[in-house]
C-alpha positions in Angstrom: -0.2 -22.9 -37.1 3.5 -22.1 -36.8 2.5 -19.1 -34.2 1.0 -22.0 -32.3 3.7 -24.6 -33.1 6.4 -22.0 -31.6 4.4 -21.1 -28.5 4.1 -24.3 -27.8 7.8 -25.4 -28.4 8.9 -22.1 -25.9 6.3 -22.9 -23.2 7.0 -26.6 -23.4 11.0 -26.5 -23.6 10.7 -23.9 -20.4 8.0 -25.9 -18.4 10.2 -29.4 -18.7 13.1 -27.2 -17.7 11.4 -26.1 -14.8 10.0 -29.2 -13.7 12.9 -31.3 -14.2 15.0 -29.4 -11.9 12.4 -29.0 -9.1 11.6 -33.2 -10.0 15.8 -33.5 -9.8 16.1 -32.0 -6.6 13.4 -34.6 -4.4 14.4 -37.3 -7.3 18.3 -37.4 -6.1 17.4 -37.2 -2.7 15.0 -40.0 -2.3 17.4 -42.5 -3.3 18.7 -44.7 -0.2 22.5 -43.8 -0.3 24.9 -40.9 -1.3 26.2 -40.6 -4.9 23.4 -42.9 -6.0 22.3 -41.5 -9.8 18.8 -41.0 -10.5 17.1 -40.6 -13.9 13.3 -40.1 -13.6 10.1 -39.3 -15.8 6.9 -37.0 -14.9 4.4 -35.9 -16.8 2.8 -31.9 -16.5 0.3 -30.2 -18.3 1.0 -26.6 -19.9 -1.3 -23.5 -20.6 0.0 -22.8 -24.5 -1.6 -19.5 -26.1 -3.7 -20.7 -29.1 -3.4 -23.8 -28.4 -4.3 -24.9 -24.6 -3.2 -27.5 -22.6 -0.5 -29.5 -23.6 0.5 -32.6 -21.7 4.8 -32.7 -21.3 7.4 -35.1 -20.6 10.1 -34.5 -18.5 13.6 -36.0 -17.7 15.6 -35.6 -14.7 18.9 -36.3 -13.9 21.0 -36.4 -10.9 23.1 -37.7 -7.9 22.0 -36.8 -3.9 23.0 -37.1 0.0 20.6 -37.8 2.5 21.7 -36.8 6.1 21.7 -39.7 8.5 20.2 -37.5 11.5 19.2 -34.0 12.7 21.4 -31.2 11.9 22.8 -32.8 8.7 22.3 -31.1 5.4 19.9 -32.6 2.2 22.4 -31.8 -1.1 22.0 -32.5 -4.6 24.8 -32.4 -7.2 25.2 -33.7 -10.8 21.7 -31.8 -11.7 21.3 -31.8 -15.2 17.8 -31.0 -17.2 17.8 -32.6 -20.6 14.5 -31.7 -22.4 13.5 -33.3 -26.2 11.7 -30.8 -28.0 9.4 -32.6 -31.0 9.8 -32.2 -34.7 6.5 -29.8 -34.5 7.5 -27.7 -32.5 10.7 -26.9 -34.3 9.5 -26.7 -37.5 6.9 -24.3 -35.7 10.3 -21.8 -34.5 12.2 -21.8 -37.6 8.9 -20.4 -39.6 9.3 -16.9 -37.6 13.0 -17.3 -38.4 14.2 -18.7 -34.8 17.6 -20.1 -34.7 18.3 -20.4 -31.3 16.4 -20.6 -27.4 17.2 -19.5 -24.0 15.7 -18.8 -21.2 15.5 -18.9 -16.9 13.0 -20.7 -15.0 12.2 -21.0 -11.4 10.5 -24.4 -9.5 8.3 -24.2 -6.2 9.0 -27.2 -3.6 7.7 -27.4 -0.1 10.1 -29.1 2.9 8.5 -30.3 5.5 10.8 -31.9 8.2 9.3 -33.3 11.0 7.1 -31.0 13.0 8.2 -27.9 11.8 6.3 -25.3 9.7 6.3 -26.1 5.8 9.3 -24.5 4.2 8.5 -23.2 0.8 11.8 -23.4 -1.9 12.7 -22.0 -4.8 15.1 -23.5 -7.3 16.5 -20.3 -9.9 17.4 -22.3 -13.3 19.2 -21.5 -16.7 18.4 -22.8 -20.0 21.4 -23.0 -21.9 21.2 -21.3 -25.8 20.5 -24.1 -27.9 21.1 -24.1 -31.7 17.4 -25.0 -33.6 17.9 -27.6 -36.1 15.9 -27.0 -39.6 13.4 -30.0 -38.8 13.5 -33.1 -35.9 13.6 -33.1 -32.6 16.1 -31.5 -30.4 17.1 -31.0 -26.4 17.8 -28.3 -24.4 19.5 -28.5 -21.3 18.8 -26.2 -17.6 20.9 -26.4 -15.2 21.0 -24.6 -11.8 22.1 -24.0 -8.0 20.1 -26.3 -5.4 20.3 -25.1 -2.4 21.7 -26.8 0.2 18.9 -27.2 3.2 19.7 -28.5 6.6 17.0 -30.6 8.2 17.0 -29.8 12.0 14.0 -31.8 13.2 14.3 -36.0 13.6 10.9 -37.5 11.9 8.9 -37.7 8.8 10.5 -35.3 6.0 9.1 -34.7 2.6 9.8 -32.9 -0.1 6.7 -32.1 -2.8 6.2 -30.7 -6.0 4.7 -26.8 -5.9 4.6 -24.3 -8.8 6.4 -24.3 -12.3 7.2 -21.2 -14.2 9.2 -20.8 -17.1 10.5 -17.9 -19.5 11.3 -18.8 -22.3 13.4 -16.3 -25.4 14.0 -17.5 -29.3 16.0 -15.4 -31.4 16.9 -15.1 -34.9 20.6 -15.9 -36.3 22.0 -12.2 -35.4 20.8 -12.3 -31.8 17.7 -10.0 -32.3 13.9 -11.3 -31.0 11.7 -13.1 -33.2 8.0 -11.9 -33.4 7.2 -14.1 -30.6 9.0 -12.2 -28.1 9.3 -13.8 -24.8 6.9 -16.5 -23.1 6.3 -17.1 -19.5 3.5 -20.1 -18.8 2.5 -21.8 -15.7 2.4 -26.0 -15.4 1.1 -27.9 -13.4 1.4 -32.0 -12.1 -0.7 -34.5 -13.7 -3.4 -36.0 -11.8 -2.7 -39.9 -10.9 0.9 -38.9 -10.1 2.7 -38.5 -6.8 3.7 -34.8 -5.6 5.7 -36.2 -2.9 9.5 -37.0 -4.7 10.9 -37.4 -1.1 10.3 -38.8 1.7 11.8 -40.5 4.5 12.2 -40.9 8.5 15.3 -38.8 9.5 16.3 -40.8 12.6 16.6 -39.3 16.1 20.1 -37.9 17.0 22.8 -40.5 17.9 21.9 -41.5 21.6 24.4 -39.9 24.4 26.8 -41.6 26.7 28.3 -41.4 30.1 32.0 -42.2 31.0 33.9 -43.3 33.9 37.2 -41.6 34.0 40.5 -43.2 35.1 44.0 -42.5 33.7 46.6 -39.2 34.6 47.8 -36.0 33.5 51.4 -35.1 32.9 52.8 -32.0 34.0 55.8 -31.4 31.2 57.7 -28.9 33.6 57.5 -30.7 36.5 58.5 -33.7 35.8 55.6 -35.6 36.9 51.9 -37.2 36.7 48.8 -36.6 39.3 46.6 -39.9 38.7 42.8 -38.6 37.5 39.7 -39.8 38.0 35.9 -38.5 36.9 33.4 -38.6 34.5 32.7 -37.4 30.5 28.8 -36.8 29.7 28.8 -36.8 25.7 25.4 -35.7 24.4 25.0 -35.5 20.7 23.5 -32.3 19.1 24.0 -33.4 15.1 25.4 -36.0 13.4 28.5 -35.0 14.0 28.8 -32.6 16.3 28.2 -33.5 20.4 28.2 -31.6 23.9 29.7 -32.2 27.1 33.2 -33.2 28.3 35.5 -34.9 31.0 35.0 -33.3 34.8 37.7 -34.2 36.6 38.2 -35.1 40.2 41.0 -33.0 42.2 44.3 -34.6 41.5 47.2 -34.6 43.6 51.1 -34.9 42.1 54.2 -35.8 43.8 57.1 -34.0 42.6 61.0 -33.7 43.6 62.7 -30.6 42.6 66.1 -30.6 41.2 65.4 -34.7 41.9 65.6 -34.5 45.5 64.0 -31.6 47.0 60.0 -33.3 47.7 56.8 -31.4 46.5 53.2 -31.8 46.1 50.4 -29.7 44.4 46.8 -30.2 44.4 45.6 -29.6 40.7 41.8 -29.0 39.7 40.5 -28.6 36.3 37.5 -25.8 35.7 35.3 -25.8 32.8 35.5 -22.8 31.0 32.7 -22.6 28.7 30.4 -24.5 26.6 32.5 -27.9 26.1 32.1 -30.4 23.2 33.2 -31.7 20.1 33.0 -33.8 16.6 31.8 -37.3 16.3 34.5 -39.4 14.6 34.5 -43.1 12.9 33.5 -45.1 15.9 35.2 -42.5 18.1 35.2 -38.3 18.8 37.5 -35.6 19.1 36.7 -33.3 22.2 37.9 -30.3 22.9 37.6 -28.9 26.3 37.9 -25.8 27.7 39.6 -25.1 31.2 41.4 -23.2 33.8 44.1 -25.3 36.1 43.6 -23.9 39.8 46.6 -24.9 42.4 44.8 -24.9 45.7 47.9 -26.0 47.6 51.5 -26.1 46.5 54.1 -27.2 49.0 57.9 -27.8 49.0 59.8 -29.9 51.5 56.6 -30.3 53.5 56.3 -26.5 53.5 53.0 -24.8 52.0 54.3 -22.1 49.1 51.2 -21.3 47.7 47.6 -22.3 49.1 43.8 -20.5 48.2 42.2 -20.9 44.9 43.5 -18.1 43.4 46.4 -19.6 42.4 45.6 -20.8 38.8 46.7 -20.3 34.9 46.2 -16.2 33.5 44.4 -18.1 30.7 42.2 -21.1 29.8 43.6 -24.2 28.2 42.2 -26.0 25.5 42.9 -29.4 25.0 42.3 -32.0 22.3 41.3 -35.4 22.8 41.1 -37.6 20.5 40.2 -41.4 21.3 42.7 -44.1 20.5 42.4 -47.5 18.2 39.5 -50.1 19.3 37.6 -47.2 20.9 33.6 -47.9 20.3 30.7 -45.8 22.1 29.4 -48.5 23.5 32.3 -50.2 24.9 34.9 -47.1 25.5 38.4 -47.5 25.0 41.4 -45.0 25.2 41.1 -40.9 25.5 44.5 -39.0 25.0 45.5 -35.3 24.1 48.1 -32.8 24.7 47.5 -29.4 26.4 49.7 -26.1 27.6 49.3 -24.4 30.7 49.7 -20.5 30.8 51.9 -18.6 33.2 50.6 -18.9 37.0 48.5 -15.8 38.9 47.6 -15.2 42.1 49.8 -17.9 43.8 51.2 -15.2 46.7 54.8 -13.6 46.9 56.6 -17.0 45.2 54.3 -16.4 42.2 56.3 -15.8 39.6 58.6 -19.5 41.0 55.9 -21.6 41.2 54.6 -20.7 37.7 58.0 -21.9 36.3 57.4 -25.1 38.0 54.1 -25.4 35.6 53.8 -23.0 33.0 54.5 -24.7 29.4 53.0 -26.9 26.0 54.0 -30.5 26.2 51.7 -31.5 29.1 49.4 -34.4 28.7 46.2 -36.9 29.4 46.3 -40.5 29.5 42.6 -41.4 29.7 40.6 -44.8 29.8 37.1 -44.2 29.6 34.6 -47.0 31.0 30.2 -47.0 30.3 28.4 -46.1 33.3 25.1 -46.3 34.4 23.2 -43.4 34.0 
């Protein structure tokens, strides 16, 4: 009987550390908001040698975050595994001399989010060493890394309880193995009970919106604005994160050099890249990515520089952020600095027209207006 008693203790203390960590991972999560504790009960049944089945209790632990749409991450934190081991069982250990147990374990989940192919997990534990008291129950504690899993389909998503295993170790007060060795033992859920210990509907992506553009752009070294007008697709690809960007009409600025000589240029902004950027409050941050062309520069009426060759060495890259009041629906202000780099290809006055551009400082004013699609 005390063989039986310890085999049991081993195979039950590492089954409900096992199954309270895979039942913590889907318990924290299928709570309705972030940082919401969780403390749930589940019932498995154990292969013990000698013995047979026995039936185990488990207690689980721990705080979650949902994602709120596609491209978000599921995460768990605050796991902890607390396991009460009966008076039989430990009376059953210290017969064969055990003082203390330890141990790793390992729980099976499946993901399935939305229509993509089942996604099998696998949660590594540790159970700590805990001291075995001469009679009465006791607990042990696991704890271990869940992984962090980013769902990238919209739709159904579960999460549901797979395979337990467990490996359990007692040892005598100066560290060496009692006759039991190690134990490793298989459990399974109790029928009656629900496998699934998440599921939800992960909402679509945030819908997309289309801009009218009006506003300007300030030209810090030349001492002057060209009015702008266009459009800024924004198509969400996350939660947070979105593609597209303003396309500008070609602007035109007025200038006077040394505050009386007249000049006008002819400014056109050219994606450079992929463009996007992060979804913010109510509002976004974009980030786009272009190259200023100069089709026609003039001075006192004269043409100095005309073609569209005549544009920055480098891309810019600005940031925009939108401005108090700013909703998706409704618009609102868009502002952001930028820098232009030194001029190429502008003919033999080159290297003067670029000092009448190149520089940080330079801006856009933006008011951004819904528009039909």
């Amino acid at each position: 009987m005390p063989l039986r008693a310890n085999v049991r203790m081993l195979i039950a203390a590492g089954l409900i550390v096992l199954i309270t960590a895979g039942c913590l991972l889907f318990v924290a999560v299928r709570s309705a908001a972030a940082g919401t504790p969780v403390d749930k009960k589940l019932s498995f049944t154990c292969p013990f040698p000698l013995i047979g089945l026995q039936k185990l209790d488990v207690n689980i632990k721990a705080d979650f975050e949902v994602p709120t749409a596609p491209g978000g991450t599921l995460t768990t934190s605050g796991l902890t595994i607390t396991v009460t081991v009966p008076d039989k069982a430990a009376r059953g250990l210290n017969l064969v001399g055990a003082t203390t147990i330890e141990g790793t374990a390992a729980a099976g989940v499946t993901l399935v989010n939305g229509d993509a192919n089942p996604l099998p997990v696998r949660i590594p534990l540790n159970v700590a060493t805990t001291d075995l008291p001469p009679s009465g129950t006791f607990s042990t504690v696991a704890t271990g890394s869940v992984p962090t899993i980013t769902l990238a389909k919209a739709g159904k998503t579960t999460l549901t309880v797979g395979d337990f295993t467990t490996r359990l170790t007692p040892k005598k007060a100066d560290g060496s193995f009692t006759g039991l060795g190690s134990f490793t033992s298989d459990c399974a859920l109790d029928p009656g009970q629900d496998p699934v210990l998440l599921a939800f509907e992960l909402g679509d992506k945030p819908a997309g919106h289309r801009y009218a553009v009006a506003g300007k752009t300030g030209v810090k070294a030349l001492g002057a604005a060209a009015p702008l007008a266009g459009t800024f697709d924004l198509s969400p690809t996350a939660a947070t994160v979105f593609s597209g960007g303003p396309v500008f009409d070609k602007a035109h600025a007025d200038f006077r050099l040394f505050g009386f000589l007249p000049g006008t240029a002819d400014l056109e902004f050219v994606a450079e890249g992929a463009q996007g950027g992060d979804l913010a409050g109510t509002g976004f941050v974009a980030r786009p990515r272009f190259t200023t062309v100069l089709p026609l520069v003039t001075l006192v009426g004269m043409p100095v520089s005309t073609g569209p060759s005549c544009r920055t060495s480098a891309p810019s890259t600005a940031e925009l952020r939108t401005g108090d009041g700013f909703t998706m629906a409704k618009g609102g202000a868009l502002a952001g600095t930028y820098s232009l780099a030194p001029l190429t290809g502008c003919g033999a006055f080159t290297s003067y027209v670029s000092t009448l551009f190149q520089g940080d400082g330079n801006t856009f004013e933006l008011a951004l207006t819904p528009r039909q699609a």
